[in-house]
N, C-alpha and C positions, 0 to 999 in steps of 0.2 A: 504493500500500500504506500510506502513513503517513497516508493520508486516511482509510484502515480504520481501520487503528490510535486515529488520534486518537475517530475516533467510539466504538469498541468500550471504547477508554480511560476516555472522561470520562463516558457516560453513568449508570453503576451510580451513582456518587457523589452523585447527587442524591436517591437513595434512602437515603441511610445518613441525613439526619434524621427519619425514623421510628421512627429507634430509640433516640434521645435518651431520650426516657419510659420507664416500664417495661413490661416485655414481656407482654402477657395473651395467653392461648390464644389469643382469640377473633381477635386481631389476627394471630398465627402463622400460625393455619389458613387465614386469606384471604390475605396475603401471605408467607408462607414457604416459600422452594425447596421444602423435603419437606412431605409430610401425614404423619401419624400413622401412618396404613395400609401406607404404604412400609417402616416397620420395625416392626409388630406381629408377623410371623411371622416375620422372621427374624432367627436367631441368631447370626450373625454375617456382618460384610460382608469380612471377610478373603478374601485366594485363597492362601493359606500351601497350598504346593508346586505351583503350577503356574507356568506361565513368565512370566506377568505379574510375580509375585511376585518372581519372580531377576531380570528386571529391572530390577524397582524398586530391587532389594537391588544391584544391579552398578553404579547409578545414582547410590543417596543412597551410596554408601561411597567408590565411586573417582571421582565427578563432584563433588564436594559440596566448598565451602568451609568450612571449620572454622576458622575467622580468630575466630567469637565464643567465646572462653575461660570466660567467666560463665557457669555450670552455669543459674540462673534468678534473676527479681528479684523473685519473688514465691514466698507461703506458698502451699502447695497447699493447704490442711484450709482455708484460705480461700474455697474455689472446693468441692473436691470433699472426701467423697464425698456430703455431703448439701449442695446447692446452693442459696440462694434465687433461685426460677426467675423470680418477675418483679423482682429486684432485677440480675438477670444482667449485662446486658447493660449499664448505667450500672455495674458493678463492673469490666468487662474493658474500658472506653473505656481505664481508669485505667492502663493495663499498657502498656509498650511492644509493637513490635511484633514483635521476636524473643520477648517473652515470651508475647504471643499463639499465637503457632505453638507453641510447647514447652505449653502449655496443652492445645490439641488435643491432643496425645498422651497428656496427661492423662485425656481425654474417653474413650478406651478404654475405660479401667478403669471409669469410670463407666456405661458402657451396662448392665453387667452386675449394678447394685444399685438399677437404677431402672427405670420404668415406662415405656414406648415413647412414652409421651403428652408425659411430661417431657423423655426425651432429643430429642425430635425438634426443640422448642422451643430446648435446649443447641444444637443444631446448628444450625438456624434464625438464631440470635442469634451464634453464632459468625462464621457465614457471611458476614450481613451487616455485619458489626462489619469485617471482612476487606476487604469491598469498599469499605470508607469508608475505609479503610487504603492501599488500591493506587494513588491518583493521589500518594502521598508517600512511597511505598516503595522502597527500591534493590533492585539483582536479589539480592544477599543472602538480604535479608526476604521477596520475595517468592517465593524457591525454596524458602526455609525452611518457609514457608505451605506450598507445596505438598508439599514431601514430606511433614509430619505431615499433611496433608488423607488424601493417600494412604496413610498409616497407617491413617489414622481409618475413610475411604469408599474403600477401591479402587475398587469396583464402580460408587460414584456423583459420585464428582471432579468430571466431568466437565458435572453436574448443576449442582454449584454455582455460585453469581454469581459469587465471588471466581475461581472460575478461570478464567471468561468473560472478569474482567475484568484477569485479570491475566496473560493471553496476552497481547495485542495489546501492552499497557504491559512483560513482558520480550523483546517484540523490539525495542520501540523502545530501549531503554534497552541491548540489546544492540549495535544499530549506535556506540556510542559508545565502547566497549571489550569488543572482539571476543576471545573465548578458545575454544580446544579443547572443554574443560570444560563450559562454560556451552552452547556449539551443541549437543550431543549431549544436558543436560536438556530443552533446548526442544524440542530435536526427540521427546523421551521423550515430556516433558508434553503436545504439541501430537499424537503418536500416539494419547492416549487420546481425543480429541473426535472419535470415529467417527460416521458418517451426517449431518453437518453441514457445511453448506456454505460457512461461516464457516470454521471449523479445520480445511476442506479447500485454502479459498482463502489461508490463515495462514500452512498450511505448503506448498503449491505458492511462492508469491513467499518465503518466508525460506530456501528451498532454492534455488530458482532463482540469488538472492543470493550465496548463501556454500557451496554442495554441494562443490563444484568445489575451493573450498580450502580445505576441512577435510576431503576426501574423500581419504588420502594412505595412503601405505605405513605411517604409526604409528597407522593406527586401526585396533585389536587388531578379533580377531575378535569378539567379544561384541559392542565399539562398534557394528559394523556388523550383525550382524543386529538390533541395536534399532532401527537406521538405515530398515534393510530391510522389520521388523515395523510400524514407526511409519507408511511410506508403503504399505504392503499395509492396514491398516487404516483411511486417510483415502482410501483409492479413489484414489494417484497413481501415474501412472506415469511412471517417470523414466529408463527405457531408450533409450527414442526421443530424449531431450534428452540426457542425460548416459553421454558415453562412456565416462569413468570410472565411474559405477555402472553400467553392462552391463555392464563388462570386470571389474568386482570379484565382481559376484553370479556371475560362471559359474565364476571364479576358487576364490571360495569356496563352491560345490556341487562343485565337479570335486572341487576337496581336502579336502575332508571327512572327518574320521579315522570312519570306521565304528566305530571304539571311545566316540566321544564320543555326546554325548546326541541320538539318534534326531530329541528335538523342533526341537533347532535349524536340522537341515538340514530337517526340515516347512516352519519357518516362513521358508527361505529358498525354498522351492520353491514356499510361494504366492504369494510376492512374484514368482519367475520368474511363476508362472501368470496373474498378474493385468497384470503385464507382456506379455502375449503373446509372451515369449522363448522362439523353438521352439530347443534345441540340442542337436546327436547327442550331442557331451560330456553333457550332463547325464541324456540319454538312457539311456546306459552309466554314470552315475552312478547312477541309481536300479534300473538290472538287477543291479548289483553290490552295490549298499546292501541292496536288498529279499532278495536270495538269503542273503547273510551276515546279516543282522535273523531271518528266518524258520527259518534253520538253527540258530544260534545262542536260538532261544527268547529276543530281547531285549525291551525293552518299548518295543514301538512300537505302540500303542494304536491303536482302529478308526477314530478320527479321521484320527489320524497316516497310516496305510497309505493311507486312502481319498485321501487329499489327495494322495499319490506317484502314485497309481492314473489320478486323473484328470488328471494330466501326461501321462502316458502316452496317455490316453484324447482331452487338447486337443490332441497330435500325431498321432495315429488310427495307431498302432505296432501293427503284427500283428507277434504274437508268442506265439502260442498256451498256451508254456508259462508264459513269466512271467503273462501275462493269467490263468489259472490261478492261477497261485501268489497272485495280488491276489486275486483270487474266491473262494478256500477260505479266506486267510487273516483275509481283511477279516470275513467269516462267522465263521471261529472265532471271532474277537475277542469281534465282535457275539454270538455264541451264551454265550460265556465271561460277559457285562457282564451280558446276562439272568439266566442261572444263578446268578450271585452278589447278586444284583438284585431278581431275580423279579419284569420290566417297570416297576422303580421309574421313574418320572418324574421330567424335570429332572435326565436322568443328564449327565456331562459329557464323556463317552467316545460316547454313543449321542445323538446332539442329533437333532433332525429333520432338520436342515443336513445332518447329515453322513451319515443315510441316504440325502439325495436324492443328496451328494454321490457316494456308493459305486454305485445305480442308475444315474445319470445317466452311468457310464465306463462301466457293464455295455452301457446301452443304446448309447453310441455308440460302440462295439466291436464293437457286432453278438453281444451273449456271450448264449447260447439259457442264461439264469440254471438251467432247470428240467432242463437236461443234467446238473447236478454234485449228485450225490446228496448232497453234505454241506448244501447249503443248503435249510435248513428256509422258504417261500417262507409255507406257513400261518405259520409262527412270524412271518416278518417283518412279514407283513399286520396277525396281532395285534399287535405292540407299535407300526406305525403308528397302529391302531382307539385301543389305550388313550391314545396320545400325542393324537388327536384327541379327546378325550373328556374328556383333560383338560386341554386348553385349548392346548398346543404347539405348535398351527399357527395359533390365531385369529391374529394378528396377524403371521403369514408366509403367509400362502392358497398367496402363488405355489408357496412350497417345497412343498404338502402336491400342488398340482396337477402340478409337473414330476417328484414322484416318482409319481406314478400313471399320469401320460404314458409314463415310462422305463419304468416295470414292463411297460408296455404293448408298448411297441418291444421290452421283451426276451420277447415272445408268453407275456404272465401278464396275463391278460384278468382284472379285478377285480371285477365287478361291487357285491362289497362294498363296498370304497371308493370307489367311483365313487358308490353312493349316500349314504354318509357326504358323501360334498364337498357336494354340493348338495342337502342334509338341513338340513346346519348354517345357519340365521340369519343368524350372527353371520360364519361363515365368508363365505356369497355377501355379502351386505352389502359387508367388506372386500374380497373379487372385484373389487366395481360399484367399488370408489375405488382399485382398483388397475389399472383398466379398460384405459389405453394400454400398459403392462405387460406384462399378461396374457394380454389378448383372442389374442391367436396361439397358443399354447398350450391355451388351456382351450377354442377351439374347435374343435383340433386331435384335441382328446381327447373332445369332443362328438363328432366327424365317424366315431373309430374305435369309440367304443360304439354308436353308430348302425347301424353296415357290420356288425361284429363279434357284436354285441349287442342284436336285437334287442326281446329283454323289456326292455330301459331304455328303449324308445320312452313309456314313459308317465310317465315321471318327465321325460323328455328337452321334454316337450308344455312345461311351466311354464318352461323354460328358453329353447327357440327351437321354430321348427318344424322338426322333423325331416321327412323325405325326399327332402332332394338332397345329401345328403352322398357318396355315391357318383353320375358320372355319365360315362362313358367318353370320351363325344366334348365334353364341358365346354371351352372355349376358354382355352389358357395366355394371360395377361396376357405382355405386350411386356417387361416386367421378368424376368420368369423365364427367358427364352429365351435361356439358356446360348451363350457361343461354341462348343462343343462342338456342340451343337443345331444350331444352324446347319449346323455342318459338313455332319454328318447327313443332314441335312433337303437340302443342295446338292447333294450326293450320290446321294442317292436320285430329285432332279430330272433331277440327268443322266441317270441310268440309267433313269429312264421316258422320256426325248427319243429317249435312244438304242434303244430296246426292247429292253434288255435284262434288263429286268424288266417284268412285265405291270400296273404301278401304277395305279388310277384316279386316286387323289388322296393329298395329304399335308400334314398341318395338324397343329399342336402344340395338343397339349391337358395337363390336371389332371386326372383323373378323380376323384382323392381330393380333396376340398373342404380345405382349409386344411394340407393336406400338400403345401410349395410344390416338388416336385421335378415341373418338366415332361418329359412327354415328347415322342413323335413318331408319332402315328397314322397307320397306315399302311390305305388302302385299296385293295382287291388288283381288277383286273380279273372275278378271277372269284367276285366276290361279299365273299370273307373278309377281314377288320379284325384289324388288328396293331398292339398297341401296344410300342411301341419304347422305351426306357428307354437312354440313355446313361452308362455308368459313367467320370467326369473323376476329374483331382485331385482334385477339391473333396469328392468323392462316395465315395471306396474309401478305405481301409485303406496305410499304408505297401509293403505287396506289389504295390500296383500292379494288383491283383485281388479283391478281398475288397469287398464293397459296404459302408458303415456303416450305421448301424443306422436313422436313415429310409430309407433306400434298401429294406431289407430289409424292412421293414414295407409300405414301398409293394408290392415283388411279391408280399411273404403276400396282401394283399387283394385284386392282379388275383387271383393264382389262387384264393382262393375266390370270388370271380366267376366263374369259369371263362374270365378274357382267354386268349385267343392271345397269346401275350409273345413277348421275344426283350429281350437284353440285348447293347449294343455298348461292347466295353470300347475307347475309344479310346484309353488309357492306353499300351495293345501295338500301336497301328496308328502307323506314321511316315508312311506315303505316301499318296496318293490313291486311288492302283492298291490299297496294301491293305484300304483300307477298302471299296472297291467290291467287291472279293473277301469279305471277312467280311457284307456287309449280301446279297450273291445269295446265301450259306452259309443266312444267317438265313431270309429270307424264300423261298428256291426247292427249300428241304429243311428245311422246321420242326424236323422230329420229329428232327434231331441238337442244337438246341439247349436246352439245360441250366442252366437259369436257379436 
């Protein structure tokens, strides 16, 4: 790690003499963090009330050293509000470098009486002024930096060099005098460098380090869902390694005051969810949260619900009424955000994420969406259409395609947006570079418009060839073939040695092309073909009975194929004996099976 460190440390530094001379556009535009265009539309980069924001504010106020007394050392009218923009940057060498950071803050106010052309150049030359600053700064100066950064750029911190370069340089400088205080900014700061493999790998080895002892009974509840938020947002997961954070996150979902703020136990539930931490505790946490939120009329947003929803939905919980209560209420919400809205884009309650999010529990719930009169299914299609149209999925393909897949599992056959997806350019283009990703999915959802749908055969021709997306006797690959299957399959071998069933043969097949659930093709003596479907763990619903939502899609299409079916719940079979009695039931008297 300190070999990261040093690299990530020293490198920016030999950039900072560029900026000795004075600053001209033409030099900005080729080498500066931002361009121009990043902030010509918008009007401001604040998140003033949303939860980043409180914890920035829970961060610089009770994390923060205040040991520097001196208000500033410098005239502001100097600096702002009319600046000389290429004398910039040789004016602020001149400034120490807590006076640098209190500057930034300055910079606010200034966005708001100049031209995006000028401020971006301010920021440009700030920026890099910062990074020539970091290999001689203490953690002081350098938190100081970053909180006015984050004043300045919430949205884009994370963008700039100086904080590239001045992560790796405050953990080093943190091994040398270790505090409360100071671990919980870095873990803040190091939370914002999301989808980066750097500030994933920063903060995996500085938690690895020090989790364990600063992870104690005095770190208040807020501390730790920053704790919690910061590692759900670098994609770690710290349940399998640290027993002390498993035992804290259930800790604090179990006790959760239903009176406090709805968001915070959200964002400890994604941190369970990304964690893979399945627990009945938290289970009966969110039946009890979600009843008392929905009764109570509190504000727990469509995001917010959706995110509870698919907890429920990564432990496959039949439970019909609360599942309901997630399905109307998540709906309201969504119907509410439209309404007040009128499909505005770039809403922040209605993301594209978190429609797939709300789909994606319906579909693996097995929930028939088009049973609950409250949900407008036209309405949702529209605001997906306007969301693609204007531009909210180009650069998430996957998301636009696993909510079209899920609509699909909950039997809402789109042809609309199924032509949208592979209409768009710009969308298949990002498809083809998101190709190892994706390809299971989007040919998943080729295979069921194909079966389902056959007027997309001509749109389908430019994509692949269509015509073996359904094929009954298709051979299951040796990876699919469940222990469960097996079983089965042994089973049904004995019972043809013994004659007790009149079986010619039996072979595991796919008959749905890229829908990986195998079954067990049964061929019968007297001519007829049974395809057999195994209901496991892996495959049903908490009841032990209930199929999930590929499973349910795979028999919608035998039977409009018209297969001979039969479903084997092994789930209720213990014994040998029982299962040879349920598969003669199946196959020696069809017509009582009820699939």
């Amino acid at each position: 790690m300190l070999r990261l460190i040093r690299f990530l440390g020293c490198s920016p530094g030999t950039n900072a003499l560029k900026w000795t001379q004075p600053v001209h556009t033409s030099l900005v535009a080729r080498l500066g963090t931002f361009q121009p265009r990043e902030f010509q539309y918008e009007t401001s980069d604040g998140e003033s009330g949303t939860l980043m924001h409180r914890f920035s504010r829970h961060v610089s106020l009770t994390k923060r050293d205040f040991t520097d007394k001196t208000k500033y050392g410098f005239r502001v009218s100097n600096f702002y509000p009319l600046p000389d923009v290429n004398n910039y940057g040789q004016q602020i060498r001149e400034l120490a470098t807590v006076d640098i950071a209190k500057l930034i803050t300055f910079t606010t106010d200034f966005r708001s009486k100049t031209d995006f052309r000028s401020y971006t150049e301010i920021v440009n030359t700030l920026d890099e002024e910062c990074v020539r600053r970091v290999p001689g700064a203490t953690v002081y100066e350098l938190l100081e930096m970053l909180h006015c950064f984050m004043y300045l750029l919430p949205n884009k911190i994370a963008q700039l060099k100086a904080y590239q370069a001045a992560m790796p340089k405050l953990i080093e400088l943190f091994a040398g005098a270790e505090n409360e205080r100071d671990f919980l900014s870095i873990v803040f700061f190091l939370g914002l460098w999301k989808r980066n493999q750097t500030g994933m790998v920063l903060m995996k080895e500085f938690l690895q380090q020090y989790l364990d002892r600063y992870l104690t009974a005095d770190l208040s509840r807020m501390d730790f869902v920053i704790l919690a938020n910061a590692t759900y947002k670098t994609s770690l997961r710290l349940a399998d390694e640290s027993q002390p954070f498993k035992t804290r996150l259930i800790s604090e979902i179990v006790g959760f005051d239903n009176a406090d703020d709805p968001a915070l136990l959200v964002t400890l539930i994604k941190c369970a969810r990304m964690n893979r931490l399945s627990s009945g505790e938290i289970i009966d946490k969110i039946r009890t949260f979600t009843e008392s939120n929905l009764s109570n009329h509190k504000q727990l947003d469509f995001r917010g619900l959706s995110h509870l929803f698919a907890y429920m939905a990564d432990n496959r919980v039949k439970d019909d009424a609360l599942i309901g209560q997630f399905v109307e209420g998540c709906w309201t919400r969504f119907e509410q955000e439209v309404r007040m809205k009128g499909f505005e884009t770039r809403s922040q309650s209605c993301r594209p994420k978190d429609i797939a999010t709300y789909v994606w529990s319906c579909a693996t719930l097995g929930v028939p969406m088009q049973s609950f009169t409250e949900v407008n299914l036209n309405m949702l299609e529209k605001a997906i259409r306007l969301k693609v149209e204007a531009g909210e999925y180009r650069y998430a393909p996957d998301v636009l395609v696993d909510t079209i897949l899920s609509l699909w599992i909950c039997d809402r056959k789109s042809i609309g947006l199924f032509r949208l997806l592979f209409k768009d350019r710009a969308l298949v283009q990002n498809l083809r570079k998101e190709r190892a990703k994706l390809e299971s999915r989007k040919d998943l959802l080729l295979s069921c418009a194909e079966i389902d749908l056959p007027e997309a055969w001509e749109l389908m021709k430019a994509i692949r060839k269509p015509g073996d997306a359904f094929a009954l006797e298709r051979r299951a690959p040796d990876f699919l073939i469940r222990p469960a299957l097996k079983k089965v399959a042994e089973c049904l071998s004995l019972l043809k040695e013994q004659k007790q069933l009149p079986i010619a043969s039996i072979s595991f097949n796919l008959p749905v092309k890229h829908l990986n659930i195998a079954g067990v093709l049964v061929q019968m003596c007297t001519g007829g073909v049974r395809n057999l479907d195994v209901l496991d763990d892996k495959h049903c619903l908490s009841d032990h009975e209930s199929p999930v939502g590929l499973m349910k899609l795979k028999s919608r299409m035998l039977a409009d194929k018209s297969v001979d079916r039969g479903m084997v719940n092994v789930c209720k079979i213990n014994t040998p004996e029982e299962l040879a009695t349920e598969l003669k039931r199946i196959l020696v008297v069809p017509d009582e099976q009820n699939t």
